[in-house]
N, C-alpha and C positions, 0 to 999 in steps of 0.2 A: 441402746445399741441398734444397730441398723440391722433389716432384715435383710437375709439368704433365699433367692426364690429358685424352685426346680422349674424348668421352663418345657424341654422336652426330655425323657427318660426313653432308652433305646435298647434291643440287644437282638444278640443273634439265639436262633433256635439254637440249644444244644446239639453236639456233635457225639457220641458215644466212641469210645476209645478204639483208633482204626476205622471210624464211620465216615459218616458223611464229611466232616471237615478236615480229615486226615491231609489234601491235599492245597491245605490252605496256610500260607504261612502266617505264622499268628499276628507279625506288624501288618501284615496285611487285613487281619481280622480285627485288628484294631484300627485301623485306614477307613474299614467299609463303618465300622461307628460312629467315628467323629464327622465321615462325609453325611451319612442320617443326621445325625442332629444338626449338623450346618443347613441342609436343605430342610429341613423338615420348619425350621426356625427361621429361617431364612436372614437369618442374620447377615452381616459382613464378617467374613471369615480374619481379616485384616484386626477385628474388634475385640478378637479372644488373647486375652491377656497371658496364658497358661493352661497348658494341659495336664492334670496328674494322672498317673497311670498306676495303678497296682495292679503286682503280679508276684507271686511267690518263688517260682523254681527260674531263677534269672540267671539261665546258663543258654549256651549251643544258639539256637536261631531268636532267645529272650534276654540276651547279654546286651552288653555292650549301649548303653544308655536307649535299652529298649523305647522308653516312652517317646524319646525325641525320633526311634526310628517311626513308630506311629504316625508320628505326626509328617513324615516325608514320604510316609507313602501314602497319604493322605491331598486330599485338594485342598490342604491349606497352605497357606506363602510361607515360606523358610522362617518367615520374620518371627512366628508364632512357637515360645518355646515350651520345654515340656519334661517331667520328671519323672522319673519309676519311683516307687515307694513298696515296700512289705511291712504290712502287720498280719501276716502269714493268710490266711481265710477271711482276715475283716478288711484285706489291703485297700479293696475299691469300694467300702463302707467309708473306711480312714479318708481312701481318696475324695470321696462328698464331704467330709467333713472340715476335712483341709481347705475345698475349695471353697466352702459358708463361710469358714473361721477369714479368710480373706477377701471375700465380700464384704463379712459384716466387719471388719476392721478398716473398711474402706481402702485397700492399699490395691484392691480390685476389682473390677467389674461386671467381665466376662471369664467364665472359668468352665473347662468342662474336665470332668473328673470320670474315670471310666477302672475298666481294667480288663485284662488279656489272660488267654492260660489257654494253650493247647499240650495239654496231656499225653496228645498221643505223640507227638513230635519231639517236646520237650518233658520226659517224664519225671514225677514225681520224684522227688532227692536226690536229681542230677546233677544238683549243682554241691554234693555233700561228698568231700574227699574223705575218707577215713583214713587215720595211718595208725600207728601203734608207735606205745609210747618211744620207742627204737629210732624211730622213722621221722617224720616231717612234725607229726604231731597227734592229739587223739579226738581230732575232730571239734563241734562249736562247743560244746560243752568241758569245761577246763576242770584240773583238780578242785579249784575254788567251790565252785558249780556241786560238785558231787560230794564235797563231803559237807556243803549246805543243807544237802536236799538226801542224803543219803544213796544216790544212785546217779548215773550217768547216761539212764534208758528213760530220756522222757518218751512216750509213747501215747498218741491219740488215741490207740485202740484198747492200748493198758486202762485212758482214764476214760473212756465211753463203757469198761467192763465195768470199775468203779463205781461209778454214778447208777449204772440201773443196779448193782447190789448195795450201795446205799440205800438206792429210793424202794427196795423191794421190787423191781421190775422183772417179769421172768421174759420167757426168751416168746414165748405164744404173745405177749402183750407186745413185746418189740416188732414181732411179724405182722399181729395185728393192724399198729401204729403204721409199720411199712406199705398195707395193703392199701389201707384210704389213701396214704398218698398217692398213689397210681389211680386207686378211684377217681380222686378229687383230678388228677391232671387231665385223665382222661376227658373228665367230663368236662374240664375247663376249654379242654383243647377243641371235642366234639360243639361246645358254644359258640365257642369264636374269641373265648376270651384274651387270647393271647395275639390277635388279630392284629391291632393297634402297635401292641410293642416289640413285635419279630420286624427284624432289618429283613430282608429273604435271602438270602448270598446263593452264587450258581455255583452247579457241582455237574459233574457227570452225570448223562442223563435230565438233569433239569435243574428247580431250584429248591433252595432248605428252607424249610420254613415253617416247618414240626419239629419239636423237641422228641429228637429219638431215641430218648434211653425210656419213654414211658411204654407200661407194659400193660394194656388194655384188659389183656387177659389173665392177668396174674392171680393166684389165690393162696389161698394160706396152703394151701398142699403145696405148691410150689416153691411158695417162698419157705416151707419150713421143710423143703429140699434140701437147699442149702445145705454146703455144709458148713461147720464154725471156724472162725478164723484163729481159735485159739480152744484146745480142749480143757472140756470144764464150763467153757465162755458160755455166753448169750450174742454176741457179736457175729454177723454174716454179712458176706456183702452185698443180701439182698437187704438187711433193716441197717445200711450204711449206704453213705451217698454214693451215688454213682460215676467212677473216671470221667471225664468230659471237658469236651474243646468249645469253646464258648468268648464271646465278649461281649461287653457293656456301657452304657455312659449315659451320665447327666449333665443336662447344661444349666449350672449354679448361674444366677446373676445380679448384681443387685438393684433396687427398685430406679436409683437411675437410669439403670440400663434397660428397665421395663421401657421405661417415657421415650429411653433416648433412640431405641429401636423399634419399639414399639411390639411387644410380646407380651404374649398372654401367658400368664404363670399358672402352672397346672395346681403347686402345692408350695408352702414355705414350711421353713427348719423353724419347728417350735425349740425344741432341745437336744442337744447331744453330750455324749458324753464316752469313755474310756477308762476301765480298769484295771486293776491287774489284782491275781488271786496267786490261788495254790498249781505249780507248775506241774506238778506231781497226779495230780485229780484231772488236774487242766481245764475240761471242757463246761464244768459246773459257772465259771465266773458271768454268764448272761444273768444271772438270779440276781448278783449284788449291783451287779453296773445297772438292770432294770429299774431296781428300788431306787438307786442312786438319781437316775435320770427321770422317771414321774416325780420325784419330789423337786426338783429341780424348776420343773415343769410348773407344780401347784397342781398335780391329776392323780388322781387312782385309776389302776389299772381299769376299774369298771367307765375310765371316760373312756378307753381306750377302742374304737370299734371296730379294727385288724390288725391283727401282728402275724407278724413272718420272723422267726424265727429259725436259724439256717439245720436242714435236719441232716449235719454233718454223720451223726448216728440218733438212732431211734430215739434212748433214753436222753440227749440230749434237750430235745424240745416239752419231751414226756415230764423230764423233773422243770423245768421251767414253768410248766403249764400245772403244777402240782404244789409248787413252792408260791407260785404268785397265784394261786387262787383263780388262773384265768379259766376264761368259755373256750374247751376244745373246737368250739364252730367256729372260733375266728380267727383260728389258728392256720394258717400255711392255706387259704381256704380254697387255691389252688394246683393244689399239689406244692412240694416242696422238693427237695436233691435228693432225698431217693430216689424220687422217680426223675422227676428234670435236671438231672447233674449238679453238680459240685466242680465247675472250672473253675477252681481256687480264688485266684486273685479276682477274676471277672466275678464271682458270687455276689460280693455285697452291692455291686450296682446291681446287677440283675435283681437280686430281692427288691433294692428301693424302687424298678424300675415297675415290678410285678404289684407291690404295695401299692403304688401311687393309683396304676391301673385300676385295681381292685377298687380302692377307693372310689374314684370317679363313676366305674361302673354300678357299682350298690347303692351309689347316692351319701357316703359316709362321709364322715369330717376327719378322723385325730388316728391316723398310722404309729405301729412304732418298729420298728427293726434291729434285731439284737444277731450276732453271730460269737460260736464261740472261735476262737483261736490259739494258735500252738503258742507255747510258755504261759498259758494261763492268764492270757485277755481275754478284753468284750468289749467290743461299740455298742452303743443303743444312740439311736436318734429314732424321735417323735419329731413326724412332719402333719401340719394338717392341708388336707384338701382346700384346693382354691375353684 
């Protein structure tokens, strides 16, 4: 089969909810990504075959065939078309995946796959009508659905309580987990390591190009302030990801398109791959889609030497890194979305975008990227360093 190369991986600093990117409309924040990787690549814009766009809450100013608005207010020609997709939190993991899968099927060439999500604009389950049974209707989930599953309340926060009382996790180890990541961004941020792959976008005052939801100074007194999202819980929303406006993108191509433009590929798609688990638990399915995907692969986890795993909540990455036997050092190893947000749909590029970086900077070969998602998926793709 033909290979999938990532050519350049992009994104904007994080924006914290009413921060910095509040005044940015999100096709416009997807505009200023696709113009980075055209220039940065220097491609012919004329040359991109499709754009995918993941995004989750596709209502108000992210309707209305969002992805193709992307791409018009973008410096690319009309000619070049473009799709929204949701696989809820893995949308623009999905979206690289999609754009490999038709690479390496040869039906295309040039692809850039990204995704969008301003939070503060367009919030969270806006686009989610409820009505009663009386009424229009009782929302996505049908009688079918609930007497499946026994319930009609799937809840991300219900299955993040879940999973750290399965895994034995208390609430001191989730703040723990919380705090390095803020360490870890800090310190990444203080390097320069996010240097490379911040777009800078202007704002009031000047330009963005710090992720502003990390919290330099945080500590466990602080974070175990907080208070709980649910009594009883372990759950805060300081050891949960943080609201956030944000966007992303990879430019997929395949080795024709190396020769025919002549680009230097940062990394190629060893494996990917997509599951589906318990809707109910929900966020645990990274475990089985991982296993699924190293074997696919011919690796074990110990070939593996960075994983970013999305830290939607604490115990999410925490049973992952407990179940697969991995090294907490090479985990998230620059901070992760408690500290640098969780803009939904833009997430799973952003991860590939911070993974690949990572890579090239430590000098390592073999990434692998796992997120979980609502109704109980998981992407994982294993890309190695080029």
């Amino acid at each position: 089969m033909a290979e999938a190369y990532l050519v350049e991986l992009v994104r904007t600093a994080g924006g914290r909810r009413k921060g910095a990117l509040a005044n940015w409309h999100p096709a416009d924040l997807g505009a200023e990504v696709i113009d980075a990787l055209v220039a940065r690549s220097r491609i012919d814009p004329v040359a991109i075959d499709d754009v995918i766009v993941g995004c989750v809450t596709q209502a108000g100013e992210q309707a209305f065939a969002f992805g193709r608005n992307c791409v018009l207010a973008s410096g690319l020609p009309e000619s070049v078309p473009a799709v929204t997709i949701d696989r809820q939190c893995g949308s623009s993991q999905q979206a690289v995946q999609f754009a490999a899968q038709a690479v390496m099927s040869g039906t295309q060439d040039v692809v850039i796959a990204m995704g969008v999500e301003s939070m503060t604009r367009v919030p969270m389950f806006s686009n989610l009508t409820l009505h009663s049974k009386e009424g229009l209707g009782i929302g996505p989930f049908s009688d079918r659905i609930a007497k499946r599953f026994g319930t009609r309340d799937f809840s991300q926060f219900k299955g993040a309580e879940m999973i750290a009382q399965k895994h034995g996790f208390d609430r001191a180890q989730l703040d723990a987990f919380a705090l390095e990541s803020h360490r870890r961004a800090a310190a990444a941020t203080d390097a320069g390591a996010f240097a490379d792959e911040i777009v800078p976008l202007a704002i009031d005052g000047g330009m963005h190009s710090r992720d502003e939801g990390i919290r330099a100074d945080a500590s466990l007194e602080s974070i175990g302030a907080v208070r709980l999202l649910e009594e009883g819980g372990m759950i805060t929303a300081a050891n949960a990801s943080q609201i956030c406006d944000g966007a992303a993108g990879v430019l997929v191509v395949s080795e024709a398109a190396l020769k025919r433009y002549n680009l230097t590929p940062r990394a190629r798609i060893v494996t990917m791959t997509v599951t589906g688990g318990d809707p109910v638990i929900m966020l645990e399915e990274p475990i089985p889609a991982t296993i699924k995907a190293l074997r696919r692969a011919g690796l074990s986890i110990d070939d593996i030497d960075l994983y970013e795993v999305n830290e939607a909540f604490a115990p999410v990455p925490m049973a992952w890194l407990k179940m697969l036997d991995a090294d907490p050092a090479q985990l998230n190893v620059n901070g992760g979305a408690i500290a640098l947000g969780h803009p939904l749909g833009a997430s799973g590029a952003r991860l590939m975008t911070t993974l690949v970086n990572a890579l090239h900077k430590r000098g390592k070969k073999y990434g692998l990227q796992t997120m979980c998602e609502g109704g109980g998926l998981a992407n994982v793709t294993i890309v190695e360093a080029l």
